[in-house]
C-alpha positions as CSV (number, residue, x, y, z in Angstrom):
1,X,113.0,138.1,164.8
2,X,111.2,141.4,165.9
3,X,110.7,144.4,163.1
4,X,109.0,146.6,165.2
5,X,111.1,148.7,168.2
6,X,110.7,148.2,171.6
7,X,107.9,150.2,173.7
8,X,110.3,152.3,175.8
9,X,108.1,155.0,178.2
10,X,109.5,157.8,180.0
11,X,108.8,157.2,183.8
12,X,110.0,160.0,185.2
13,X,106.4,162.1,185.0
14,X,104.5,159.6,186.5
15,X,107.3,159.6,189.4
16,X,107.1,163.1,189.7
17,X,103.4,163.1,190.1
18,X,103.6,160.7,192.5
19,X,105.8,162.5,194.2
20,X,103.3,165.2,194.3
21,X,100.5,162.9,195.5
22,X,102.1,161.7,198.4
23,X,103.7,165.4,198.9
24,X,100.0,166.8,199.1
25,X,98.8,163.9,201.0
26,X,101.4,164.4,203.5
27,X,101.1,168.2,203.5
28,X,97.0,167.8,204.2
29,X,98.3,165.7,207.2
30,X,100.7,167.8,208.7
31,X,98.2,171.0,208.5
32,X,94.9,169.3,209.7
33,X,94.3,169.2,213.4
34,X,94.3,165.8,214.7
35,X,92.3,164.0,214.8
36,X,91.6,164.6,211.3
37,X,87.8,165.2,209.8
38,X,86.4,163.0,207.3
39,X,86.9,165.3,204.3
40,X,90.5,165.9,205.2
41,X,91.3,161.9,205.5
42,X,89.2,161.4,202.7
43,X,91.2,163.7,200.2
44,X,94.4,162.3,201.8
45,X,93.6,158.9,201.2
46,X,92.8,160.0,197.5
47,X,96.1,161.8,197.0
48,X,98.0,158.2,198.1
49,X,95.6,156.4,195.9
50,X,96.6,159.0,193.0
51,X,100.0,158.8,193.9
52,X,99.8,154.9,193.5
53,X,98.2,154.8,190.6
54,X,100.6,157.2,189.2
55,X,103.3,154.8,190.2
56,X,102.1,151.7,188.6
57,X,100.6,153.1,185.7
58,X,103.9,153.1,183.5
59,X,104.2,149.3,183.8
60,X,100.8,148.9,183.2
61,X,101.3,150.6,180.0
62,X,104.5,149.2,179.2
63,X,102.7,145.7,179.5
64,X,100.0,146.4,177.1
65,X,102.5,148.0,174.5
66,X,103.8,144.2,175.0
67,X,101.2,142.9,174.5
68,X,99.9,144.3,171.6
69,X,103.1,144.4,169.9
70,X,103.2,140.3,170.9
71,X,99.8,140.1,169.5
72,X,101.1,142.3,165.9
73,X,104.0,139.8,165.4
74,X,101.4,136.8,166.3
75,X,99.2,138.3,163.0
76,X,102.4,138.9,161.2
77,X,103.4,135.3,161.6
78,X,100.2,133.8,160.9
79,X,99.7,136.3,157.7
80,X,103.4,134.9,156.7
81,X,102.3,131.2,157.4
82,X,99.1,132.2,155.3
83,X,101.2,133.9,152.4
84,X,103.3,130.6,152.3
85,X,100.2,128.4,152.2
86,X,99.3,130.2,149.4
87,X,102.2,129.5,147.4
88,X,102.2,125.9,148.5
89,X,98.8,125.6,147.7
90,X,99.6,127.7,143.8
91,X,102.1,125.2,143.6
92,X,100.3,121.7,144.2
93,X,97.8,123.5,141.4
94,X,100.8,123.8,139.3
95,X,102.3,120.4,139.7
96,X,98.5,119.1,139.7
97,X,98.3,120.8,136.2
98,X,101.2,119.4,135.5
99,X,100.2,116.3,136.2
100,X,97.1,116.0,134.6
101,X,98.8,117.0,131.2
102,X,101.4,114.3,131.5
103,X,98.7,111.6,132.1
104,X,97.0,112.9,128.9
105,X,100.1,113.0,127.0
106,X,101.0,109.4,128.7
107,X,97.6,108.1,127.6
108,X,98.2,109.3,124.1
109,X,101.5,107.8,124.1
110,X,100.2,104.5,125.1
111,X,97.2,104.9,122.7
112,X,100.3,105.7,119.5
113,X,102.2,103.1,120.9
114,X,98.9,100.6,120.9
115,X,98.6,101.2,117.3
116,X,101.6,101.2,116.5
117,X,102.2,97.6,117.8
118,X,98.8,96.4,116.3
119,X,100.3,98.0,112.5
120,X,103.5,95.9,113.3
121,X,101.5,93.2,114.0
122,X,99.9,93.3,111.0
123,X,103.0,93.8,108.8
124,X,104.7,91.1,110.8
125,X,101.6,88.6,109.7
126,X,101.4,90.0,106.2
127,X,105.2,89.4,106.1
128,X,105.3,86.1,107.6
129,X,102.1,84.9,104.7
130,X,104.1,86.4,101.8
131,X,107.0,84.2,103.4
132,X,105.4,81.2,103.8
133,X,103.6,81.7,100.4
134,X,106.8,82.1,98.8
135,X,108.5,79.3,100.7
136,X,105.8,77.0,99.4
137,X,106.2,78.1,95.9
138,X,109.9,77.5,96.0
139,X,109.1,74.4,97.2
140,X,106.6,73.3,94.5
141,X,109.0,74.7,91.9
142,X,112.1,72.7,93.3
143,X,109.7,69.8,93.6
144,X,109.3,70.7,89.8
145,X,112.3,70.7,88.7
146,X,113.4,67.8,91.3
147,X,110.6,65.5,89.3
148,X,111.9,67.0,86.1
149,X,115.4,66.0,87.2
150,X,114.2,62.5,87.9
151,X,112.6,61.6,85.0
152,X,115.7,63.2,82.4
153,X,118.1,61.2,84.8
154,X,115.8,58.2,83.8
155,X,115.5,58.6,80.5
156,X,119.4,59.1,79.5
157,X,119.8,55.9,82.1
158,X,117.6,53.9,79.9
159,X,119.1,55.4,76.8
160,X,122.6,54.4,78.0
161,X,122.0,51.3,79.2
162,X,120.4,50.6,75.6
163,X,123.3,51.7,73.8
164,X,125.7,49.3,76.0
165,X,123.1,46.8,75.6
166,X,123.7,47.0,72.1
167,X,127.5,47.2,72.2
168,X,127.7,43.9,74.6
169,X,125.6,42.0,72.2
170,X,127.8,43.4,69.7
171,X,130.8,42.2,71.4
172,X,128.8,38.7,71.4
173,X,129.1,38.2,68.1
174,X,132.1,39.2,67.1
175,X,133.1,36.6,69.6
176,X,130.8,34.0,68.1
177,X,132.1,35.4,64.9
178,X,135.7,34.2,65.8
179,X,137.7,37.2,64.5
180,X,140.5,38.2,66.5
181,X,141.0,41.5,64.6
182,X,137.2,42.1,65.0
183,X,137.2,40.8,68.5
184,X,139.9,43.0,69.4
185,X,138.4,46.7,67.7
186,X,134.8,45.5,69.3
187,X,136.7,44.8,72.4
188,X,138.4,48.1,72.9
189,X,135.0,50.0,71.7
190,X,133.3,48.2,74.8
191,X,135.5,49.2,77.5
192,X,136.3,52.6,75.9
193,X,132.5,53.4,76.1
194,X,132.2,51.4,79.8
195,X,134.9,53.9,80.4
196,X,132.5,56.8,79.6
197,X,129.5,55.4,81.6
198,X,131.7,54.9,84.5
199,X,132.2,58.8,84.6
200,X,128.8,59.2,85.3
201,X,128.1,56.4,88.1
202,X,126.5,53.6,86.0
203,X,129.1,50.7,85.8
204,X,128.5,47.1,83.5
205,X,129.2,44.3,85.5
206,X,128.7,40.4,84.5
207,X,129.3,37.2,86.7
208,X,131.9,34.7,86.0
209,X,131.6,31.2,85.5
210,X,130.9,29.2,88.3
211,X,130.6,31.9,90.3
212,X,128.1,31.6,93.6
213,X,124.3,32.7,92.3
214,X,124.0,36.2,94.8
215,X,119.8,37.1,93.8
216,X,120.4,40.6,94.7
217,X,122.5,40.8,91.5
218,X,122.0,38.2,89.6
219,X,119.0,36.7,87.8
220,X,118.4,33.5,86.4
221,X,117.5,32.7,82.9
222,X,114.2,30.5,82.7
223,X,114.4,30.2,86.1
224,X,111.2,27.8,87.7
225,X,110.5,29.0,91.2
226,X,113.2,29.2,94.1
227,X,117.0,28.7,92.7
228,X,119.0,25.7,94.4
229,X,121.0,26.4,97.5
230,X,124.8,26.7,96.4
231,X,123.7,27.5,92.5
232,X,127.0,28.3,90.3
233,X,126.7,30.5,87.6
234,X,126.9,28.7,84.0
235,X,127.4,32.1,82.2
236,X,126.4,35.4,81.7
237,X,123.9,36.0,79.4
238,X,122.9,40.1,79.8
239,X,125.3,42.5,82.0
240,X,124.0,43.7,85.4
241,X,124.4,47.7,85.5
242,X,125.0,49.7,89.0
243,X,124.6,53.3,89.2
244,X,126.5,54.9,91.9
245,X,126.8,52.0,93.6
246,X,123.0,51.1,93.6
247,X,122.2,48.0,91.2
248,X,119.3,49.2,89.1
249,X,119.3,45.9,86.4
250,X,120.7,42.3,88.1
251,X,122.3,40.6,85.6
252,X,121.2,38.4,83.7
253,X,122.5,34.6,83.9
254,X,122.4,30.8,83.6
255,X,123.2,28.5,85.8
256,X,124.8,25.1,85.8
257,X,123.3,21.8,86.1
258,X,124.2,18.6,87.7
259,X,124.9,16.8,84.0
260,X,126.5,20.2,82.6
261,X,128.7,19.6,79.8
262,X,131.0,22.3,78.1
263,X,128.7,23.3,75.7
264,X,130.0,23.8,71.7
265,X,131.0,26.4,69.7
266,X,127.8,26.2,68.1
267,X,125.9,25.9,71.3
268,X,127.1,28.4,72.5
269,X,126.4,30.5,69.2
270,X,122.8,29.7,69.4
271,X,122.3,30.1,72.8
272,X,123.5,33.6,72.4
273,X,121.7,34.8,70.1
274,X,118.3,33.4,71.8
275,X,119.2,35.0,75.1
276,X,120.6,38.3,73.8
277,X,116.9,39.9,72.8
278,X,115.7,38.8,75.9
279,X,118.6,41.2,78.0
280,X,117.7,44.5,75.5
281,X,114.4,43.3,76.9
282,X,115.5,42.9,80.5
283,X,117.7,46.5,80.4
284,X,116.4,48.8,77.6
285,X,113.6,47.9,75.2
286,X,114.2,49.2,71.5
287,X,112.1,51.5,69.6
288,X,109.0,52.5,69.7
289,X,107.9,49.7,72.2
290,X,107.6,50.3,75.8
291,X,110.2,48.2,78.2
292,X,108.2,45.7,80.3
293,X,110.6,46.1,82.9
294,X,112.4,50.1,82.8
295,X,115.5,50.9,85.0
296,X,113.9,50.5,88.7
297,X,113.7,54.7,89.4
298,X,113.4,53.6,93.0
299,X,116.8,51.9,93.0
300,X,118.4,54.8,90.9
301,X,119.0,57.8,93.4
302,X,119.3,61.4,92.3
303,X,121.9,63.8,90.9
C-alpha cells in the first residue's frame, strides 16, 4: 500500500509550447522563399525538434517521478523488512537469554536433586542398618527368652513328674499295704493331682497286663538285648508320662515269661519296692543328685 501521492504533472504548458514550435516552424516555412536556405531549414527543423521534445517531455518526467517514487517504496520496504529483522533478531537474543538461564537453573535443579537422592540414599541405608540391627537384637533377645522358656518348661516338667513319681509309688504301697480306707484317700489324691497335670499337657499313663510290648512307649525292666516278637506286658512298674501328646518318659514295665506264674502278695510286695527307686530314677531323680536320664527336652515341645 502506497503512502506517498501520485506524481500528477500539468501537460498543458509543454502542449502549448509545442504548439508554438510547430507554429514558428511552420510560420519560417510559409515566409521563406522556396526553395528554402540552409539557415531557414535549419532553424525550422529545430523548432519541430523543440516542439517534440516539448511533447514528450511530460511522460518522460512523469516516468521518472515513477520511478523514483517505486524505488522510495522499494527502500521503505526493505528498511521495514530491516526494522522487523531487528526485532526478530532482539527476540532470538531474548529467548536465547532465556534459554541459557533455564539450562543453568535446570542444571542446578538436577545438581539439588543429585544430592538430594544421594542424602536419601544415605538415610535409606542408615535406616535399613538400624533395622536390621534392631531386628537382630530382637531376635537374640526372643532367642533369650525362647531358651529361658525351654529350660523353666523343663525344669517344672521334671519337678512334676517327680512329685507324681512320688504319689504313684505312694499309691504302691498303700496297695501293698492292703487298706481299703487308705487305698481309697491315696487313690483319689492320685487322680485328683493327674487331674491337675492333665491341664497343663503332661498326662500319666501305665500299660495293662498282658498288654502287647509297643517300644515307643514302653520299656522293659532288665531287659537283655532285643525284646521277643509278640512280648505281653507282665505289669507296670513306673508310669510313662506324655506331654501334649509327645511321650517324653516310656513307661516302665515287665514282661511275661513262658513259665509265668501269678506272682504272691508278697512277691509282688517285694518286687515293688525293688523296681519303684529304679522309676524316680527313670522319670525324676531326687535331691541333690543329678538324673542319669532327665525328661528328653527334644521330645518335649514348647509353650
Amino acid at each position: 500500500m502506497r503512502d506517498q501521492i501520485e506524481p500528477k504533472l500539468a501537460k498543458w504548458p509543454f502542449y502549448l509550447g509545442d504548439a508554438l514550435m510547430l507554429g514558428a516552424a511552420f510560420g519560417i516555412y510559409r515566409q521563406s522563399a522556396l526553395p528554402m536556405g540552409h539557415w531557414e531549414l535549419f532553424i525550422a527543423v529545430l523548432c519541430i525538434a523543440g516542439g517534440a521534445m516539448l511533447g514528450v517531455a511530460p511522460f518522460l518526467t512523469e516516468y521518472r517521478a515513477w520511478t523514483k517514487l517505486s524505488e522510495t517504496e522499494s527502500l521503505q520496504s526493505a528498511a521495514a523488512q530491516i526494522g522487523d529483522l531487528k526485532s526478530v533478531a532482539a527476540q532470538i537474543a531474548g529467548a536465547t537469554d532465556q534459554w541459557h538461564s533455564v539450562h543453568e537453573r535446570a542444571e542446578q535443579t538436577a545438581e539439588h536433586s543429585r544430592k538430594l537422592a544421594e542424602r536419601m540414599g544415605a538415610e535409606v541405608k542408615a535406616f535399613t542398618e538400624f533395622l536390621e540391627r534392631a531386628n537382630d537384637a530382637e531376635k537374640a533377645n526372643l532367642r533369650l527368652e525362647v531358651e529361658k522358656l525351654k529350660r523353666v518348661e523343663t525344669e517344672w516338667l521334671q519337678v512334676l513328674v517327680r512329685v507324681l513319681d512320688h504319689i504313684y509309688a505312694m499309691h504302691q504301697g498303700a496297695l501293698r499295704s492292703g487298706q481299703p480306707r487308705l487305698i481309697e484317700e491315696l487313690g483319689r489324691f492320685q487322680n485328683a493331682c493327674c487331674d491337675v497335670a492333665r491341664r497343663v499337657g503332661l498326662a500319666p499313663f501305665s500299660a495293662t497286663p498282658s498288654e502287647p510290648l509297643d517300644l515307643s512307649r514302653h520299656e522293659v525292666l532288665d531287659g537283655d538285648g532285643r525284646p521277643p516278637a509278640q512280648a505281653l506286658v507282665s505289669e507296670t512298674v513306673a508310669v510313662g508320662y506324655t506331654f501334649q501328646g509327645h511321650v517324653i518318659r516310656p513307661a516302665l514295665v515287665r514282661l511275661q515269661t513262658n513259665d509265668h506264674l501269678e506272682a504272691t502278695p508278697e512277691a509282688a510286695s517285694s518286687d515293688s519296692v525293688t523296681a519303684a527307686p529304679s522309676a524316680e530314677v527313670q522319670g525324676a531323680p531326687s535331691e541333690p543328685s543329678p538324673s542319669p536320664e532327665p525328661v528328653d527336652e527334644s521330645q518335649a515341645p514348647s509353650s
